[in-house]
Each structure stands twice: as structure tokens, then as C-alpha cells.
N, C-alpha and C positions, 0 to 999 in steps of 0.2 A: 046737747051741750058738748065741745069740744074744750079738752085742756089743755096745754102743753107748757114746757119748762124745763127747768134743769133742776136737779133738789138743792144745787149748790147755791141757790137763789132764794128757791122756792120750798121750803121744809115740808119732810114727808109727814110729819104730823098736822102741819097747816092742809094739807091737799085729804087726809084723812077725814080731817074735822068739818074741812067745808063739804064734801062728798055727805057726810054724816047726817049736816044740819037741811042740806036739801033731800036728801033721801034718795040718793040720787040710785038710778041701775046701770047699771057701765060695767065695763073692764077699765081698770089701770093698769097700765104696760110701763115697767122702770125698764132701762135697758143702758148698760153700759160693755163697751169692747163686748165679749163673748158673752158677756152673762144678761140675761134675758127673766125678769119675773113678770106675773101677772095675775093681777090682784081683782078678785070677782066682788063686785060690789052691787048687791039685792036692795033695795028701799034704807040706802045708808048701813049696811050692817054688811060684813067682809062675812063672804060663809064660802071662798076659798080661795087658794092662790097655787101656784105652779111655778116652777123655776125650771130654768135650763139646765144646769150645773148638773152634771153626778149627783154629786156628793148631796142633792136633795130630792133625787128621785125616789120616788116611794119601793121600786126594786132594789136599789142599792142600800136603801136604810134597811128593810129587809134583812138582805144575806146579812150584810157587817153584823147586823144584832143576832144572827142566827138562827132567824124564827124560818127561814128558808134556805134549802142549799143552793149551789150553784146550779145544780142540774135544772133545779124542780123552776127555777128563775129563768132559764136558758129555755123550758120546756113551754113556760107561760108566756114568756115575750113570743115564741113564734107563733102560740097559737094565738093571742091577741091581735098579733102583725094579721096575719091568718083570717081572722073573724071581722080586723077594726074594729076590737074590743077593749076595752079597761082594765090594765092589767088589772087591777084590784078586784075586778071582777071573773076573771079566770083564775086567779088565785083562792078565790071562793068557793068556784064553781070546782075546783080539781081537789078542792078539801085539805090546799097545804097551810090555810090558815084559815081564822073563822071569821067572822061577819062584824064579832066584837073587836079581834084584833087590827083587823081592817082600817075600823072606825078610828081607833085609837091611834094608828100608826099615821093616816091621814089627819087627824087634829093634831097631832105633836107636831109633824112635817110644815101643815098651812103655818102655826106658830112659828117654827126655828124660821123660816122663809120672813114672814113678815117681820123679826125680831132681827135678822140679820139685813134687813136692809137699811135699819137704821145705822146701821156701821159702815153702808157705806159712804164713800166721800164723797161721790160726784155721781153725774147720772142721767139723762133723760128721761124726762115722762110724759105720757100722752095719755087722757081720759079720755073714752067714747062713751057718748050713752048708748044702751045696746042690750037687748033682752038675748039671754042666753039658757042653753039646757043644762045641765048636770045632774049628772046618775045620782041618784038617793043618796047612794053611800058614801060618794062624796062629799056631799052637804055637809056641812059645819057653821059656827055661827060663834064669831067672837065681835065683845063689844071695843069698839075704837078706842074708848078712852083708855082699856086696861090695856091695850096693845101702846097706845102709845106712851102711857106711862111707862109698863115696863119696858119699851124701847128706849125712852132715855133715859131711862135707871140704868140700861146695857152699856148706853153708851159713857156715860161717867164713870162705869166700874171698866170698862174697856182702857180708857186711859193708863189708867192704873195697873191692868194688865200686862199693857204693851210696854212700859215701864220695865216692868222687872222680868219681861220676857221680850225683849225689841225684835229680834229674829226669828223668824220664822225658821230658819233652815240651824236653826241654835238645836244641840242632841244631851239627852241628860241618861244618867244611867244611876240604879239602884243604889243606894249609899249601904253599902254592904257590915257597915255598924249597926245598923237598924236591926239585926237580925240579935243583940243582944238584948233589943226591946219588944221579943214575940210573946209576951207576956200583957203586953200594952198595946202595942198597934190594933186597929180596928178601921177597917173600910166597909164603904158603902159599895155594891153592886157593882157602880157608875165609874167609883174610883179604881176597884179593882181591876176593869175592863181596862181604863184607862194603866194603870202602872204595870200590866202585863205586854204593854207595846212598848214601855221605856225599857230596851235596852242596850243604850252605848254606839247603837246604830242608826235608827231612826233617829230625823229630823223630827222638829215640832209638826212642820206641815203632815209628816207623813203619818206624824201619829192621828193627827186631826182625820185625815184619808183613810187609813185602815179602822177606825174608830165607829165609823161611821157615825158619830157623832156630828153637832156643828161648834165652829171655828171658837165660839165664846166660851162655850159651855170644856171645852175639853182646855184652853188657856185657862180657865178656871181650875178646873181641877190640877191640873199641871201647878198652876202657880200656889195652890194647896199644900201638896206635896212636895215643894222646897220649900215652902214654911214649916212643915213639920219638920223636916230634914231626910225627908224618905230618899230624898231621888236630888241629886247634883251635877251639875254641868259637866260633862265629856266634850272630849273631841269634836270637832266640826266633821258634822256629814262630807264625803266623800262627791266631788261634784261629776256631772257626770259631763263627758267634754261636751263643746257646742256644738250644735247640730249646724253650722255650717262648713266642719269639716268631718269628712267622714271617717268614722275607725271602724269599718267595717271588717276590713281585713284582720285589724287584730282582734275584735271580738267574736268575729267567728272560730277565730284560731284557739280563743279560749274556751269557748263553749265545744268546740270539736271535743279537747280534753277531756271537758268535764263530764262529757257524754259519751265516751271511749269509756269511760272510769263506770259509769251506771253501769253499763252495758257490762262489763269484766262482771261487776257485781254480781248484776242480774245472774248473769250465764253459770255460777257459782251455782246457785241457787235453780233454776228452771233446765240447765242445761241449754240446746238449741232453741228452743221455745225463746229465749229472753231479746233476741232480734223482733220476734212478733211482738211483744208484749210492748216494747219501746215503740211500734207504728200501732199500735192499737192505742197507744197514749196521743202518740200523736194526732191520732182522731178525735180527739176531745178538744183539743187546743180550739180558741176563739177563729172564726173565718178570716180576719182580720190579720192574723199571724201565719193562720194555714197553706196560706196562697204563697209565704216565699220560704216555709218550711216545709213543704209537697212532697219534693224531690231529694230532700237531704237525709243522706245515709250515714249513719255513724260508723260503719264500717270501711268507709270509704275517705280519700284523700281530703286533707283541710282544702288545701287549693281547689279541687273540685268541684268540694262542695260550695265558698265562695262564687266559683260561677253560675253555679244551678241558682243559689239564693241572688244574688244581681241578674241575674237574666231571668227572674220570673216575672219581675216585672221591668222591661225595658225604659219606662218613660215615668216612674217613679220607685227610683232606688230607694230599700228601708233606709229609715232615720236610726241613728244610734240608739235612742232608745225604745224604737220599735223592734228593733234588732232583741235589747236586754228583755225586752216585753215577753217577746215572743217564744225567745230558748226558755224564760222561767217559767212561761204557760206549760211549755213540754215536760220539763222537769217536776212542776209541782203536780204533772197530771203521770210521769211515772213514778213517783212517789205514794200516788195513790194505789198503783198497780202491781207495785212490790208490795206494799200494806196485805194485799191479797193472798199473795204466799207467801212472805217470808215472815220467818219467826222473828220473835224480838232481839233476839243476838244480831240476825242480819240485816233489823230496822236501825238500830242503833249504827252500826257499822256503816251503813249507807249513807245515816243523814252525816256521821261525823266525817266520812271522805267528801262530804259538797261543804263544810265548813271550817274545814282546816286551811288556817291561814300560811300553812305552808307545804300546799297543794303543789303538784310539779309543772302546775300552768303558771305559777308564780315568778317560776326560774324563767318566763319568756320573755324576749326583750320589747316591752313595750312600756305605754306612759305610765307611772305609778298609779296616778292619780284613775286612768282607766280600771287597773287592777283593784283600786281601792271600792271602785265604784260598781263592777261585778260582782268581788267577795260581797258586797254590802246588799247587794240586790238578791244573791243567793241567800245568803244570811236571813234577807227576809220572806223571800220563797219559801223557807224551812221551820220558820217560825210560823207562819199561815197555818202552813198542814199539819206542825205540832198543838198549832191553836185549834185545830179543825177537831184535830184527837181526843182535846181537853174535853172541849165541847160532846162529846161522843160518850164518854165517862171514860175515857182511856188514858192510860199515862199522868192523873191527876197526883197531885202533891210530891212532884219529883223535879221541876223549876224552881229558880232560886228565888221565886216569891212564896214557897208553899208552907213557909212561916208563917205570914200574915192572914187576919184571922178578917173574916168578913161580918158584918153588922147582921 
């Protein structure tokens, strides 16, 4: 049996229910622009699905929840790549998580996937009947009805969401009264997770993206916490220019700066050694960014370096914000490196010279709005590897949420 459609037609709970009542075994493939799922269906019963997206791959839900680092992530995808293995199953096999975790992390994942599809609007689909394999541990097994009940229960609280939150790229920050209610406040886990990203900087979207949560469950919580009064609208995020013009010139010129400034730092501290320490960091950066940071010396001319980074690759010059990508992969990876030697007098000193809003790259003459939208991208670079710290048991209860008391 073959199926096809559109959901905008043809409802994904009707295409659920009929698969259900025959028993069918197939895959379902939704697929809209970039985004890509697919729904495994055994004798009528969903026991997995997969998605395209990031933000639902079972590595990325991982690190964000910090049950893995970046490393231990970096080290399983190649040996997976490596083997044509499942990551979930080299992340077993290497003991950075266990069997139970596994399990868990892949039934929450196949859920949030089938739950957000009901949100979306539009979409093509195609049913194949078709016997397929899947590793033990994959396996899961949810009943249609409770999927799709609570899929349109999502979708009528969803309404109501986007209501009192209509933008995505909307930025809210800590309502700094609340701190004479630390006698009263009480959060959950989920929530905490969640109000440690709202700060005056981040977008909804990006809270959503660093969260590693999905898109309903984290509007949820958000639209919570301006019911209480915890957290109220800021500023609009800082956009970052279009990537049909390029500002490469002035964002190299300002990341030169800001990596002329590391580097002083460092050399404080390590002496001559603090030139090696910044290309040792550099060695860590994703391959992806490596390629047109290769060649760039911080001790070396802006304009120089400009041509090293455009001429690494002749026939695809970075995009501006592979550009921002790239400098804050270096930076949050010598942030790591300083961690290493420096005392806490000269971690503090470091992280506060990359987020002073009146840095002496400030004084350059380029579009505000540029500037706004690097400060903002450092800003979040710094908050990562202070999150990384928390997580670690370091630096706890000295953020301006270390009032609120958790459930």
C-alpha cells in the first residue's frame, strides 16, 4: 500500500488512525522545506521516528541536557561515522551513558518529534508498506490514540501560546523585583533550566535552541514565567545583517580586536606560551569553521588576516554568520584553556573584557546593528562556558537567579 498527501488536506491523526485500524508496517515520511521526519510503523503501533532537525537529534538533546560533553559527542559521532554505527549505541559502548539513559532519551525524543508534528501547518506525506530493522534499543512503542490525543491537546494550548508570545525572535529578561520574593519562588528542574537562558539577550527562538528542549514545551514554560511575573519583555534581539551582503570585513576587524585582547590577557598570565595556547584552542574548533580559521594569526595585521580567511576558500566565501560561528567556537574553546591556568581573579577579568559593552572595538565605525549582534553573540558564548562551570559544580549560586529556590 502506497499513501500520499498533504496534512493540509489530509490530518495527521486521520493518516495515524487509518495505518492503526489496518495494522499496517510501513514508514511515514512528513516532509516540509528542510525539515524531514519519519515515522516507523510495526502492525499499527509507532515504535519510532527520526527527524532531520538538530534540535531533535538524539546527540544534541544529549549535550544541551548535559548528560554528555562536547568532546565525549565529537568522539562518538566519528567513531559511529567510523563503524556505520548508532550513535546510541557507541555512546553505550564507551560508558558516557547507560542503556537505561539511552532508552529514556530515545522515548522522550520519538514523543517530542511525533508531538511537534502536529504543529505543523503544512507538509507532505508519503506511506510505504515496508519491513524494516531497528536496533533493540531503539525500539519503543507508543499507542496512537494517546499520541494523538495529546497532539491535539498541543495544538489548542499552542494557540494560546503564540498569543501571548506571537514572536519568536521577542527577548525577556529577569524581572529583578522578584528577588524580594526569594522566600516564595519555587521552580521545577525544567523551569530553572529554562529561566537560566532568559537574559535580556537571547531571543525566544534561541532559548528554545540552547535549551535543548522542544519549541512547545519551552513556550510553555516561558509563557509561565510571565504569568508569575518572574521574567518580562526586553529589548528585541539584535538582528544579524543579511547574508546577502557581506560584512566580513568589519566582522573580522572586530573579532581581530577581541582576540588581540585574549591574547594580552593570556600573555599576563602564561607569559610566551599564550600564542600556543590560542592555536591549541584553535584545534578544537568544529572542521567546519577550521578551514577558513587555519591560517589566522592574532598577532598579525586585520587586513591580512581578511585575505587568509577569503582566500581559504575561493569559490565559497564564509557567510556572516559562519563567520560569528566560527570566531565564537575559537573563543569559547580559549576560554576553556585559560580555565586551565588561570586563577579566578584572571577568569573573571577575561570573561568581563569579552562583555563590556564598551569594548574599544565599539569605537569602530561600522553598522550598530552589527555591533549589536556580535556583543550579543559573545554575550552568549560566555554564558555557555559559564553554564558549562555551573554544571561542573563551579561558580554555583553567584548569577542573578541564585535566589530562586528549586522544587
Amino acid at each position: 500500500m502506497a499513501l500520499k498527501g498533504n496534512i493540509e488536506t489530509f490530518y495527521l491523526s486521520s493518516i495515524l488512525q487509518l495505518l492503526a485500524q489496518d495494522k499496517k508496517t510501513g514508514i511515514l515520511t512528513i516532509a516540509e522545506q528542510d525539515r524531514i521526519v519519519r515515522v516507523y510503523i510495526k502492525n499499527g503501533n509507532i515504535v519510532y521516528a527520526v527527524g532531520s532537525q538538530k534540535e531533535v537529534r538524539l546527540g544534541y538533546l544529549l549535550r544541551t541536557k548535559g548528560i554528555i560533553s562536547a568532546e565525549e559527542l565529537q568522539k562518538a559521532l566519528a567513531l559511529a561515522k567510523q563503524r556505520n554505527e548508532k550513535l546510541g549505541k557507541i555512546l553505550v559502548e564507551k560508558s558516557y551513558i547507560s542503556s537505561e539513559t539511552l532508552k529514556k532519551f530515545i522515548h522522550q525524543q520519538v514523543r517530542d518529534i511525533l508531538y511537534d508534528l502536529f504543529l505543523w501547518k503544512r507538509g507532505d506525506f508519503e506511506y510505504v508498506d515496508q519491513d524494516f530493522n531497528l536496533d533493540q534499543e531503539f525500539v519503543t512503542e507508543l499507542n496512537h490514540m494517546e499520541v494523538i490525543l495529546e497532539g491535539t491537546r498541543r495544538v489548542d494550548e499552542w494557540s494560546i501560546l503564540k498569543k501571548n508570545i506571537p514572536d519568536k525572535q521577542m527577548v525577556f529578561k529577569i524581572n529583578r523585583s522578584v528577588e524580594e520574593q526569594r522566600d516564595t519562588v519555587n521552580l521545577t528542574a525544567n523551569e530553572w533550566r529554562i529561566i537560566s537562558l532568559i537574559n535580556g539577550k537571547r531571543s525566544v527562538q534561541q532559548v528554545v535552541e540552547d535549551s535543548g528542549n522542544d519549541e512547545f514545551s519551552v513556550y510553555r514554560v516561558i509563557n509561565s514565567l510571565i504569568s508569575s511575573g518572574l521574567i518580562e519583555q526586553g529589548a528585541t534581539v539584535a538582528a544579524i545583517p543579511p547574508e546577502d551582503k557581506s560584512e566580513a570585513p568589519a566582522i573580522i576587524q572586530i573579532y581581530h580586536q577581541v582576540l588581540l585582547n585574549l591574547l594580552k590577557i593570556t600573555q599576563k598570565s602564561v607569559g610566551n606560551r599564550a600564542q600556543n595556547l590560542l592555536e591549541e584552542a584553535k584545534a578544537q574548533v568544529p572542521a567546519q569553521f577550521s578551514k577558513f580559521l587555519r591560517a589566522y594569526d592574532c598577532r598579525g595585521d586585520a587586513k591580512k588576516n581578511l585575505k587568509l580567511i577569503l582566500g581559504s576558500s575561493p569559490k565559497s566565501t564564509p557567510s556572516n554568520q559562519e563567520l560569528l560561528n566560527g570566531f565564537n567556537a575559537w573563543i569559547f574553546a580559549i576560554l576553556h584553556k585559560q580555565k586551565e591556568v588561570f586563577t579566578e581573579e584572571q577568569m573573571a577579568a577575561s570573561l568581563k573584557s569579552l562583555t563590556n559593552p564598551a569594548a574599544s572595538w565599539q569605537q569602530f565605525p561600522v553598522k550598530s546593528n552589527l555591533k549589536g549582534a556580535v556583543l550579543s553573540s559573545i554575550i552568549q558564548t560566555v554564558e555557555q562556558f559559564q553554564l558549562g562551570l555551573d554544571q561542573n559544580g563551579k561558580g554555583k549560586g553567584k548569577g542573578i537567579l541564585s535566589f530562586l529556590k528549586r522544587k
